[in-house]
DSSP file (Angstrom, degrees, kcal/mol; ACC not computed):
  #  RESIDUE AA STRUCTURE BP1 BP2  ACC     N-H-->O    O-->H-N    N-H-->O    O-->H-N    TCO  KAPPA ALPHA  PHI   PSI    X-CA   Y-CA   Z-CA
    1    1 A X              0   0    0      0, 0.0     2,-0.1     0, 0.0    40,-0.0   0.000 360.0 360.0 360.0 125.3  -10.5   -0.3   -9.1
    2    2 A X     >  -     0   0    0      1,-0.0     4,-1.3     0, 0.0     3,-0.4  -0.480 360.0 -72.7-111.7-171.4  -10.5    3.0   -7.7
    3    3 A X  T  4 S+     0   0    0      2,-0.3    -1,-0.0     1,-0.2     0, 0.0   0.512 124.7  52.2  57.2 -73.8   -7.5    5.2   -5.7
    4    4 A X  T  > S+     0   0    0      1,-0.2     4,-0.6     2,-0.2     3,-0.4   0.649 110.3  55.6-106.1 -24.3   -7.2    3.7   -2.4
    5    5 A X  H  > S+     0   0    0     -3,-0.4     4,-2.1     2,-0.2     5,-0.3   0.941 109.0  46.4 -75.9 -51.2   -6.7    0.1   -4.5
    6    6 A X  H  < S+     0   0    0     -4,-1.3     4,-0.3     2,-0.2    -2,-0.2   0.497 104.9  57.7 -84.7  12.6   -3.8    1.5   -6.5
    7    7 A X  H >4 S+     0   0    0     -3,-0.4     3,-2.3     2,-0.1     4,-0.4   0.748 107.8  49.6 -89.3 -82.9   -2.2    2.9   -3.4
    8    8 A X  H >X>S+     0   0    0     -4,-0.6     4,-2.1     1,-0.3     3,-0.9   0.763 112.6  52.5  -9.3 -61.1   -2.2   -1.0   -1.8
    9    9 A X  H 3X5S+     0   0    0     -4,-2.1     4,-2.1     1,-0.3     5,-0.3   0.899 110.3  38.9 -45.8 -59.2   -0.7   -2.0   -4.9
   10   10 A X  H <>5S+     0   0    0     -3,-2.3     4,-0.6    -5,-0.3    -1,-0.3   0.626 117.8  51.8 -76.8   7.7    2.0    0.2   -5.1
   11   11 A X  H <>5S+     0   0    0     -3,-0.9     4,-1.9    -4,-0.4    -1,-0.2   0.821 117.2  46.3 -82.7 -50.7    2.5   -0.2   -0.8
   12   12 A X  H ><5S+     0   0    0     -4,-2.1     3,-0.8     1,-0.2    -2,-0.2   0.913 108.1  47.8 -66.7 -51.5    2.6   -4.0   -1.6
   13   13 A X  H 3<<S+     0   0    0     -4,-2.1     3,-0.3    -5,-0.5    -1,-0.2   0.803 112.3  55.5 -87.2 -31.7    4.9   -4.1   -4.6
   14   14 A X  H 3< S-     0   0    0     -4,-0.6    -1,-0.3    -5,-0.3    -2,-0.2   0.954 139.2 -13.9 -42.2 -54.3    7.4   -1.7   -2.3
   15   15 A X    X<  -     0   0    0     -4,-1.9     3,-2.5    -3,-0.8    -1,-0.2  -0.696  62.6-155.2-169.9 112.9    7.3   -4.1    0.1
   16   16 A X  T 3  S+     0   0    0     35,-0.4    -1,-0.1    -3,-0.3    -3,-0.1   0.693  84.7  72.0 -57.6 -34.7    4.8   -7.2    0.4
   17   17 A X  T 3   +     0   0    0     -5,-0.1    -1,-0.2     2,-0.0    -5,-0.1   0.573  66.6 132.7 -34.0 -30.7    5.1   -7.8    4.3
   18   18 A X    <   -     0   0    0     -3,-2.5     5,-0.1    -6,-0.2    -7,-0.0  -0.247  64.0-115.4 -51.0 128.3    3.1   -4.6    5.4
   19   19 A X        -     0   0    0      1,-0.1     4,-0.5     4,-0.1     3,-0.2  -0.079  15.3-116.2 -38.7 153.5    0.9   -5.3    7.6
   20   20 A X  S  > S+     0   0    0      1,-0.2     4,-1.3     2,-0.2    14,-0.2   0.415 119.8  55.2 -81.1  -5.9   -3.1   -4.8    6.7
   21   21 A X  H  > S+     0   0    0      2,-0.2     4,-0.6     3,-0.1    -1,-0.2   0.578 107.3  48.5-106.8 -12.6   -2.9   -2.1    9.6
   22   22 A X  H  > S+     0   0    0     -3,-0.2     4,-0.7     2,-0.1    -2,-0.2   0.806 109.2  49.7 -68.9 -38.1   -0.3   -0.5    7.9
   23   23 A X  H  > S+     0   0    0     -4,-0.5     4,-1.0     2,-0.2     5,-0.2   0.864 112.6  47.3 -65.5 -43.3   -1.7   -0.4    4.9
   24   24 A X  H  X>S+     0   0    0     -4,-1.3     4,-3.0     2,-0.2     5,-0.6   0.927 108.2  49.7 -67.7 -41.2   -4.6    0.9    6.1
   25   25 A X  H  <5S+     0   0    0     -4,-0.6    -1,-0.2     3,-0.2    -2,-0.2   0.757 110.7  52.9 -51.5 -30.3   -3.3    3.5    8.1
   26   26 A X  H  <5S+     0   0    0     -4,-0.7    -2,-0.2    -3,-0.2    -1,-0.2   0.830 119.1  36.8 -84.7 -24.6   -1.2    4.6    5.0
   27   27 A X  H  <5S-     0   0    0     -4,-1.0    -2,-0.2     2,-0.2    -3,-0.2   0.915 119.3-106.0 -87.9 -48.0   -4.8    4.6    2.7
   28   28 A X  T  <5S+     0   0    0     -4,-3.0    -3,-0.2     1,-0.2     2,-0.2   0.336  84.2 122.3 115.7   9.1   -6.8    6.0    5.6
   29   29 A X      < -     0   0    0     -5,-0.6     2,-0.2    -6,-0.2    -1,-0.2  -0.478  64.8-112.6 -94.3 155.7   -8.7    2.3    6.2
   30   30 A X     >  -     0   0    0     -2,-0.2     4,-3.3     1,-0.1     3,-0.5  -0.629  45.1 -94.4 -89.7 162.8   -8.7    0.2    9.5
   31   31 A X  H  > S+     0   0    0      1,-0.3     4,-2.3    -2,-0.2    -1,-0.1   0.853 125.2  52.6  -6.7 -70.3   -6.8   -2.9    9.3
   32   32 A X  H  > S+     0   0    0      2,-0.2     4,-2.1     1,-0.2    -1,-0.3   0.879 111.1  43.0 -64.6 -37.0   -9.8   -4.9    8.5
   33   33 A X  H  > S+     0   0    0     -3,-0.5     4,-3.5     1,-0.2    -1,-0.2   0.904 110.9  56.1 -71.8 -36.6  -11.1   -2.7    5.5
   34   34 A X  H  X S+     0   0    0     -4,-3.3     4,-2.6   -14,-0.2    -1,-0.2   0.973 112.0  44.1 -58.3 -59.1   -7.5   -2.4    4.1
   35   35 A X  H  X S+     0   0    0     -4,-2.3     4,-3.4    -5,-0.3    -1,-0.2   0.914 102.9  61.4 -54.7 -59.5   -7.3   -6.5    4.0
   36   36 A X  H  X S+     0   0    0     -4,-2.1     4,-1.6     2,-0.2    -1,-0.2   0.942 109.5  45.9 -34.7 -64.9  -11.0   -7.1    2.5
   37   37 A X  H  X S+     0   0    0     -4,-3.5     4,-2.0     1,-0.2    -2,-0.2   0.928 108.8  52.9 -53.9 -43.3   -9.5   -4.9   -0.8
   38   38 A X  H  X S+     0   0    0     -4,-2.6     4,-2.1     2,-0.2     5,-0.2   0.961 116.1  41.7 -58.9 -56.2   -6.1   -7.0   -0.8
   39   39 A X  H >X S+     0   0    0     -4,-3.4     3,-4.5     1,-0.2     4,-1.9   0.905 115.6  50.0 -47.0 -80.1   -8.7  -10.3   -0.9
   40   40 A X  H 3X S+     0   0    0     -4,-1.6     4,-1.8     1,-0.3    -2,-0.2   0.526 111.2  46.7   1.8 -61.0  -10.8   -8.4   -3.4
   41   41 A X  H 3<>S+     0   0    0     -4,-2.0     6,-0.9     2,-0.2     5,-0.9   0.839 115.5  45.3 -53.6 -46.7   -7.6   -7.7   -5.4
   42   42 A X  H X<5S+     0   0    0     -3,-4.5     3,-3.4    -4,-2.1    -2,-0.2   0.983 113.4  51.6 -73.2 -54.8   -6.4  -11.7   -5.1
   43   43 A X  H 3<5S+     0   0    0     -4,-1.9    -1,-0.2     1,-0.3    -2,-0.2   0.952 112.2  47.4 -52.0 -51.2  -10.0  -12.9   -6.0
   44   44 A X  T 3<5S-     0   0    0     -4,-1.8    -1,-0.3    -5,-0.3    -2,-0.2   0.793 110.7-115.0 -58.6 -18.2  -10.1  -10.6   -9.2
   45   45 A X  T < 5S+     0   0    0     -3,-3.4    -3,-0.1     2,-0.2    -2,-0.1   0.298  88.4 107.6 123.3 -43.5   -7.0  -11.4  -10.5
   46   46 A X  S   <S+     0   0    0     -5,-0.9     2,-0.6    -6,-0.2    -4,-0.2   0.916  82.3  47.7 -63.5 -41.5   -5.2   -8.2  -10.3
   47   47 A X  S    S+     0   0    0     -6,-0.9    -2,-0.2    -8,-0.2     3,-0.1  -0.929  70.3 173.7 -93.5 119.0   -2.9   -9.3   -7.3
   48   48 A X        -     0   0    0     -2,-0.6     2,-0.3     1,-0.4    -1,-0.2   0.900  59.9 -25.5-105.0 -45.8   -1.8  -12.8   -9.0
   49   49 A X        -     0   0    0      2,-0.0    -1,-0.4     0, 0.0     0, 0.0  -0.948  53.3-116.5-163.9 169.8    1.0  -13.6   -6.0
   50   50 A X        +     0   0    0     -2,-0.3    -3,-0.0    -3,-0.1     2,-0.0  -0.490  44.6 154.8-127.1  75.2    3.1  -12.3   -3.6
   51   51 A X        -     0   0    0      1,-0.1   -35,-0.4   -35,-0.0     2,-0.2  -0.245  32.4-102.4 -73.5 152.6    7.0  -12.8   -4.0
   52   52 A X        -     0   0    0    -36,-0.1     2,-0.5   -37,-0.1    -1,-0.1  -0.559  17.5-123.3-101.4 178.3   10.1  -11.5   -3.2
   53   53 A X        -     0   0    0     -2,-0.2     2,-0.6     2,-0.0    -1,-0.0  -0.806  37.9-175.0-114.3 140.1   12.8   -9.5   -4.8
   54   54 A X        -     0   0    0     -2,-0.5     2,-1.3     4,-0.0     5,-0.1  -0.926  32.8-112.4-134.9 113.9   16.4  -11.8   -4.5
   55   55 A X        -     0   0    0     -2,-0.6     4,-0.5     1,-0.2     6,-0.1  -0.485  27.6-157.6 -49.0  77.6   19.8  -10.7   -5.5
   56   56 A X  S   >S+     0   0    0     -2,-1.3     5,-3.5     2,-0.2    -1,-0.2   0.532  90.6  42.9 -28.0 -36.8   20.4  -12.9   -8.4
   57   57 A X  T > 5S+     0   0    0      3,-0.2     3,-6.7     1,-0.2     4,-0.4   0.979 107.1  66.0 -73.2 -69.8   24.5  -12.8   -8.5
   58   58 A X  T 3 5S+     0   0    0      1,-0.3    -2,-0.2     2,-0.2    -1,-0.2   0.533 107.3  43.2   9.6 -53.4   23.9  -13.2   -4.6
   59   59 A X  T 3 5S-     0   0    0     -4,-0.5    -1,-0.3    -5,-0.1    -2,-0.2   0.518 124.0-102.1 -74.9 -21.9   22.5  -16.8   -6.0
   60   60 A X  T < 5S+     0   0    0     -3,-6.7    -3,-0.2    -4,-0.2    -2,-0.2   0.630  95.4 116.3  97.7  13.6   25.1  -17.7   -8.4
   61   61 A X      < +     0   0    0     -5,-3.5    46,-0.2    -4,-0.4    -3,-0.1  -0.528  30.8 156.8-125.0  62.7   23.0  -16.6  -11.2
   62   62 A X        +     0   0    0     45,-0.2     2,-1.0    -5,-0.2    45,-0.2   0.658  54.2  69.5 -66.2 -43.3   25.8  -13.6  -12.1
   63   63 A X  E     -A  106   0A   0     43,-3.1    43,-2.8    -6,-0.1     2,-0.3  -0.763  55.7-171.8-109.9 113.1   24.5  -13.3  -16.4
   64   64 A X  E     -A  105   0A   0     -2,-1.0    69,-1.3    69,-0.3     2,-0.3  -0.673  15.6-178.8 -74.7 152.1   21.5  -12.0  -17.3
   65   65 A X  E     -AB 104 132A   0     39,-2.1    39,-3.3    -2,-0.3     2,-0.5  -0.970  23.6-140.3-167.5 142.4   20.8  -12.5  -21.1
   66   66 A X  E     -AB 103 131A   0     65,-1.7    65,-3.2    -2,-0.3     2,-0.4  -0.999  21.7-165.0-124.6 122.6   18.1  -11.7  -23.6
   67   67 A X  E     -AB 102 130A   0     35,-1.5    35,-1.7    -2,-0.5     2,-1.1  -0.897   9.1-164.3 -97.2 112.8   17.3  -14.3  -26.2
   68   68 A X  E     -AB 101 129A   0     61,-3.1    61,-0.8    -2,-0.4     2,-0.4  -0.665  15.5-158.9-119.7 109.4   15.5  -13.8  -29.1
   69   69 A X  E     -AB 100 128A   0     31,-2.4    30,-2.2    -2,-1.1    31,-0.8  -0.506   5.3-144.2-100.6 123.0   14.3  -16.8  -30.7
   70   70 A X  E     - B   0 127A   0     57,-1.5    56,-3.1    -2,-0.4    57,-1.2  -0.511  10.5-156.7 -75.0 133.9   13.2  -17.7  -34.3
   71   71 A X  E     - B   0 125A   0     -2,-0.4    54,-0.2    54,-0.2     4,-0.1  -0.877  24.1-157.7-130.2 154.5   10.6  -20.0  -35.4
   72   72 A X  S    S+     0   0    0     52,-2.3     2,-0.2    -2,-0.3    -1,-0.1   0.583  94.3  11.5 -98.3 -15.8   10.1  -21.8  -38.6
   73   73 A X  S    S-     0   0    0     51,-0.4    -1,-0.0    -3,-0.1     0, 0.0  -0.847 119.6 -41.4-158.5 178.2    6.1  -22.1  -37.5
   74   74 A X        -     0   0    0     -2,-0.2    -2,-0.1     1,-0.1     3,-0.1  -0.304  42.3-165.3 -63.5 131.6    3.9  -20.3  -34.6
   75   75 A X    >   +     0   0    0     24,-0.2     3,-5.4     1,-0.2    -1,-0.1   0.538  66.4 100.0-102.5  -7.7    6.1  -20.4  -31.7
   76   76 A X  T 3  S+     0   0    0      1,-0.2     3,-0.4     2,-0.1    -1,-0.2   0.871  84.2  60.6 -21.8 -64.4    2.5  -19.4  -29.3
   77   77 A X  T >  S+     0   0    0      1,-0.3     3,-0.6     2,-0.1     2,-0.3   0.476  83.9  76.3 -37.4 -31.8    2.7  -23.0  -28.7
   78   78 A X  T <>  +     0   0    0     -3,-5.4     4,-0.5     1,-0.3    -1,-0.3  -0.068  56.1 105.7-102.9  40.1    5.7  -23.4  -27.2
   79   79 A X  H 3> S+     0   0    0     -3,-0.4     4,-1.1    -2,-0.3    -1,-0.3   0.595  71.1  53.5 -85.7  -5.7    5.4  -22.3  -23.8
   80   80 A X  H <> S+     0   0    0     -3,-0.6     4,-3.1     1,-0.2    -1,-0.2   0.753 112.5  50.8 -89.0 -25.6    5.4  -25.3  -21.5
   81   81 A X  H  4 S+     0   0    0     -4,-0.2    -1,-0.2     2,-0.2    -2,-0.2   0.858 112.8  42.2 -81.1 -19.1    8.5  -26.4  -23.1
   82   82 A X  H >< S+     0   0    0     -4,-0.5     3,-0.8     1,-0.1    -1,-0.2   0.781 116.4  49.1 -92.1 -11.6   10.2  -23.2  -22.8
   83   83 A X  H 3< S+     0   0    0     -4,-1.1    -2,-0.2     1,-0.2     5,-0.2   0.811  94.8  66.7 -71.5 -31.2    8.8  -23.0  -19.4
   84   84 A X  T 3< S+     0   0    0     -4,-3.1     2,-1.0     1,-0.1    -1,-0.2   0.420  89.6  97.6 -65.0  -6.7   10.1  -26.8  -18.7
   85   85 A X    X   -     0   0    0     -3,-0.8     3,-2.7     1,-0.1    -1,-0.1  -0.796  66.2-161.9 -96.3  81.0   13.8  -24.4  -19.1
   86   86 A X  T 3  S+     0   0    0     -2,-1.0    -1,-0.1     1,-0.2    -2,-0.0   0.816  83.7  53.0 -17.2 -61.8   14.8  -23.7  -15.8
   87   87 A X  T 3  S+     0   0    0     24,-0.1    18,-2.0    25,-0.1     2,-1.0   0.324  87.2 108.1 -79.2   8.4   16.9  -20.9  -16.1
   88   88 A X  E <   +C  104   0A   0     -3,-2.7    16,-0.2     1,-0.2     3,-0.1  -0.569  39.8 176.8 -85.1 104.9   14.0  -18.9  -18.4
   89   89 A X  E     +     0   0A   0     14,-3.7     2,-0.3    -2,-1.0    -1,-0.2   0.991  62.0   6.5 -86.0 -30.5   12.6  -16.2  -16.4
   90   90 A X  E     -C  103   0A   0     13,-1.0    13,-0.9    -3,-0.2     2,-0.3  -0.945  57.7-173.4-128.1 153.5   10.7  -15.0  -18.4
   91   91 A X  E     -C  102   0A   0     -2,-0.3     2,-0.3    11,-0.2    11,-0.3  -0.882   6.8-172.9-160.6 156.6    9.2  -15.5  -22.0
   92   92 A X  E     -C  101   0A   0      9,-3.6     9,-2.7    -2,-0.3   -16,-0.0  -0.985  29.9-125.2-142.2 110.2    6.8  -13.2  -24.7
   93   93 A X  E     -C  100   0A   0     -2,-0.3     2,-0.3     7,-0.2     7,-0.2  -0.239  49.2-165.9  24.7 116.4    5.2  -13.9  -27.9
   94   94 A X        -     0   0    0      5,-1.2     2,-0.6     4,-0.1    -1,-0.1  -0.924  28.5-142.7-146.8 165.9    6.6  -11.2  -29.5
   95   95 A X  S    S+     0   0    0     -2,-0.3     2,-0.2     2,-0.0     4,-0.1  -0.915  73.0  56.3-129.5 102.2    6.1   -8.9  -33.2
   96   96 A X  S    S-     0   0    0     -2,-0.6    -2,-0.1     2,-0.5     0, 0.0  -0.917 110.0 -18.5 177.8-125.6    9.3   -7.9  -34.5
   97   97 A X  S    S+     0   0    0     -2,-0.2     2,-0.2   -27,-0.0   -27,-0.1   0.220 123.2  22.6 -95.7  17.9   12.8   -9.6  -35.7
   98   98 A X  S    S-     0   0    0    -29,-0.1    -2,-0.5     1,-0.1   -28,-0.2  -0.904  72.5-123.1-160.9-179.8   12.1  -12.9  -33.7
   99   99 A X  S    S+     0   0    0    -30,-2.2    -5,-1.2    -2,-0.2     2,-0.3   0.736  89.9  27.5 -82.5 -30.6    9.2  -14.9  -32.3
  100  100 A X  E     -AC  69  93A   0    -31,-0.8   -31,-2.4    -7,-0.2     2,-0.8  -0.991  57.4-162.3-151.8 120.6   10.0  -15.2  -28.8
  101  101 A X  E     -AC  68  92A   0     -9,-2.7    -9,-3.6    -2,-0.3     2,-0.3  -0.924  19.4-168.5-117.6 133.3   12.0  -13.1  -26.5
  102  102 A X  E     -AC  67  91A   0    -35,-1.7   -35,-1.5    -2,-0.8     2,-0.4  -0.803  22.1-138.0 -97.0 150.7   13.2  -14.8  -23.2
  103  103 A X  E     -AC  66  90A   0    -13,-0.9   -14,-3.7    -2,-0.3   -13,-1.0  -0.934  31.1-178.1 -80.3 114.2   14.6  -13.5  -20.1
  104  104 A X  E     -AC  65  88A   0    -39,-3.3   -39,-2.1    -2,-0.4     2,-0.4  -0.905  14.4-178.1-127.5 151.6   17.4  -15.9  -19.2
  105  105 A X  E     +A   64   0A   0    -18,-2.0     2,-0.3    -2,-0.4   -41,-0.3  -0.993  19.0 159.7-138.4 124.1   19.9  -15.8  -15.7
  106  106 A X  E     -A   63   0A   0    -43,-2.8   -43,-3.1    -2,-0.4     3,-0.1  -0.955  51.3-101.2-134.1 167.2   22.8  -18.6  -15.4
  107  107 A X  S    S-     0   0    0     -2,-0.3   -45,-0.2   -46,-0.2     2,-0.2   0.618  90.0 -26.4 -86.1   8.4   25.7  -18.8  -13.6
  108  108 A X  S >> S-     0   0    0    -45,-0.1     3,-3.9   -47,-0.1     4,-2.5  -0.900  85.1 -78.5 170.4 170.8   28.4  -18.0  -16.2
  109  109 A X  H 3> S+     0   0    0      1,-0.3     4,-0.5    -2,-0.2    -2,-0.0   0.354 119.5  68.1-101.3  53.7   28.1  -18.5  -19.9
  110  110 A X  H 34 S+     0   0    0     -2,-1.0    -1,-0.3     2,-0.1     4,-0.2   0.026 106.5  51.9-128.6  16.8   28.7  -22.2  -20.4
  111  111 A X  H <> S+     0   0    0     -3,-3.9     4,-2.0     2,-0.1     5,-0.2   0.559 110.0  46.4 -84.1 -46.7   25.2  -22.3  -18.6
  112  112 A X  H >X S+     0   0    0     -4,-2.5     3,-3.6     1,-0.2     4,-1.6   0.947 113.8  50.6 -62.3 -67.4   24.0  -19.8  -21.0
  113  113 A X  H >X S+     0   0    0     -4,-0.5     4,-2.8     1,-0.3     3,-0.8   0.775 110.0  50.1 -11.6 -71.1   25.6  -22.1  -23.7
  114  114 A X  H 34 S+     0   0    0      1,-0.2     4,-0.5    -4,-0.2    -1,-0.3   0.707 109.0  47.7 -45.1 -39.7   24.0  -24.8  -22.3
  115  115 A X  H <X S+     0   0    0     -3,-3.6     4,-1.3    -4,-2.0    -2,-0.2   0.575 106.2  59.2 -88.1  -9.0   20.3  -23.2  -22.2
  116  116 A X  H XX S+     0   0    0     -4,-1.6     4,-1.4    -3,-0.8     3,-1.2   0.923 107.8  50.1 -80.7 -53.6   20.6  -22.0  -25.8
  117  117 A X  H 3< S+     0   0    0     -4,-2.8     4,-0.4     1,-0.3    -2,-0.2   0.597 108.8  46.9 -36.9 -26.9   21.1  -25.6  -26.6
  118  118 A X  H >4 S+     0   0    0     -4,-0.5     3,-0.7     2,-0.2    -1,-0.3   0.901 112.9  47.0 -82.6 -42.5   18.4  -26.6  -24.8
  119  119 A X  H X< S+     0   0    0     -4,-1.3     3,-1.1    -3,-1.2     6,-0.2   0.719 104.9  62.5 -43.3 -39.2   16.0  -23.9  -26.4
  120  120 A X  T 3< S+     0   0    0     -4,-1.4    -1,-0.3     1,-0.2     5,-0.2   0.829 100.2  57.8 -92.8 -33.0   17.5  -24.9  -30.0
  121  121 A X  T <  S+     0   0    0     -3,-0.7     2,-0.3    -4,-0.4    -1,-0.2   0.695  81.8 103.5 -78.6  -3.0   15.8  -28.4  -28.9
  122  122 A X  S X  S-     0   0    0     -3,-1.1     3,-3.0    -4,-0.3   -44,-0.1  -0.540  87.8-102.6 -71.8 119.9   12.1  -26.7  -28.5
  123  123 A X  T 3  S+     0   0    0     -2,-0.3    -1,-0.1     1,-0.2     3,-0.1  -0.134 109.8  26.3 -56.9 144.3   10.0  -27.6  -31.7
  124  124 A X  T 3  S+     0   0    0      1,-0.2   -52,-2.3    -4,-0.1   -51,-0.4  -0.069  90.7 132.5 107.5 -21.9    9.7  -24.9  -34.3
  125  125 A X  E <   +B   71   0A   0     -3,-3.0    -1,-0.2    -6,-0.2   -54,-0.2  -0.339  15.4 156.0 -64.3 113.8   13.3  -23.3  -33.0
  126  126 A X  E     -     0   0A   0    -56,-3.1     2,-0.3     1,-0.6   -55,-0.2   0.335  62.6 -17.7-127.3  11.5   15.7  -22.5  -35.9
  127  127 A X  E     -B   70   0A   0    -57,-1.2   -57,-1.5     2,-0.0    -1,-0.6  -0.876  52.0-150.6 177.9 171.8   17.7  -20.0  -34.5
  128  128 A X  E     -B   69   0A   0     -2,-0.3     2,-0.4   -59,-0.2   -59,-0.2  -0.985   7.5-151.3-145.7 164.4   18.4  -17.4  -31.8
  129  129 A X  E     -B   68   0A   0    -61,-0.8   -61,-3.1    -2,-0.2     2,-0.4  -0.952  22.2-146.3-146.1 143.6   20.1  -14.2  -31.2
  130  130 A X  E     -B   67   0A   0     -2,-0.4     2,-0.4   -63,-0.2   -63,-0.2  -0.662  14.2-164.9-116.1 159.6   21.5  -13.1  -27.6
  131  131 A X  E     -B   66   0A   0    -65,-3.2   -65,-1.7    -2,-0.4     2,-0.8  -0.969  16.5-153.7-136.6 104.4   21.9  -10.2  -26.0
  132  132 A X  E     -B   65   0A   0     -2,-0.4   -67,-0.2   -67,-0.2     2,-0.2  -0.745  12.7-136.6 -94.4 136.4   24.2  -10.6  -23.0
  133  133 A X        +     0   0    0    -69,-1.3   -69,-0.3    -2,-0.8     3,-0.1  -0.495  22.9 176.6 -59.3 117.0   23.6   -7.9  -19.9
  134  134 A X  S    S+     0   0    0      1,-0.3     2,-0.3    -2,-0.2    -1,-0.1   0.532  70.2  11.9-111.1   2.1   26.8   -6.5  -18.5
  135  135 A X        -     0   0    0    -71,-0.0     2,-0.8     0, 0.0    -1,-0.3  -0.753  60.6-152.0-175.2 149.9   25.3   -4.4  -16.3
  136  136 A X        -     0   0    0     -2,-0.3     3,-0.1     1,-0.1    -3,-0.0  -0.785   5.4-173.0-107.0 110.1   21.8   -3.7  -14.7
  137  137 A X        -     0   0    0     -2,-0.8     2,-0.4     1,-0.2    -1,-0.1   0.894  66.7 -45.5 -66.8 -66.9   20.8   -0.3  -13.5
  138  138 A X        -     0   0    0      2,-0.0     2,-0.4     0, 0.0    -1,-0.2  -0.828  47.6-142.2-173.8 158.3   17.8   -1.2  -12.1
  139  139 A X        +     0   0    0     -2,-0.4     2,-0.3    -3,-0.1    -3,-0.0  -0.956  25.3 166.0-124.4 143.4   14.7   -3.2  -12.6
  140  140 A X        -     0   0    0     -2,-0.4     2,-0.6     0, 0.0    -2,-0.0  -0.979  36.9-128.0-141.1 121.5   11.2   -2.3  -11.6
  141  141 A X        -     0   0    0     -2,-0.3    -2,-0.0  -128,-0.1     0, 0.0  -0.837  39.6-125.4 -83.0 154.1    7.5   -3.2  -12.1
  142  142 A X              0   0    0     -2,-0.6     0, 0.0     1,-0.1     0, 0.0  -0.184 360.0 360.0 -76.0 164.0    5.7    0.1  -13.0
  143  143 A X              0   0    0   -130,-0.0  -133,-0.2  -133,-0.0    -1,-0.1   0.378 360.0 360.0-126.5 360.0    2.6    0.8  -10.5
């Protein structure tokens, strides 16, 4: 990966829509060259998908919350079942004062209530501790 690949990344992650003749015109590449790396990128791995950014409250999903969940035994394991958790945006295998930290969003907290409860039913789970958001400055992926 050289340069002119880690400007594309960081044009796509601003905003994934640009045209391959924009992008190229912003690296110095025509259209076509600019598009070949973008494949390049998807084939390798490096670009995994292309998504948007959504205004969660906007959705009804108003609490953000970090859960950090304890396990009695190796909690690796448990990711399709915490993935099978709708409202988990995220979750990490993690080395410190729990096993598993999730990202979680509901719409008010007798959802959240509701999703620890569901979490507490994920084998190995013997406790959690939450960390509710009350306000977001901003969130970013790094480039």
């Amino acid at each position: 990966m050289d340069d002119i690949d880690r400007m594309l990344i960081g044009l796509l992650m601003e905003d994934a829509t640009r045209s391959y003749a924009v992008l190229g015109k912003a690296v110095g590449l025509s259209s076509g060259a600019a598009h070949e790396r973008v494949r390049k990128l998807r084939e390798r791995g490096v670009i995994r998908r292309t998504t948007i950014e959504v205004d969660q409250a906007a959705l009804g999903r108003a609490v953000t919350a970090y859960v950090m969940v304890d396990g009695g035994t190796w909690m690796g394991d448990s990711a399709d079942a915490l993935a099978a958790i709708p409202e988990v945006e995220e979750a990490h295998v993690i080395a410190g004062p729990a096993s598993v930290l999730l990202k979680v969003r509901t719409e008010g907290p007798r959802e959240l209530q509701d999703v620890l409860r569901r979490v507490f039913e994920v084998d190995g789970v013997t406790g959690t501790k939450t960390i509710v958001v009350l306000e977001t400055f901003f969130e970013r992926t790094l480039k």
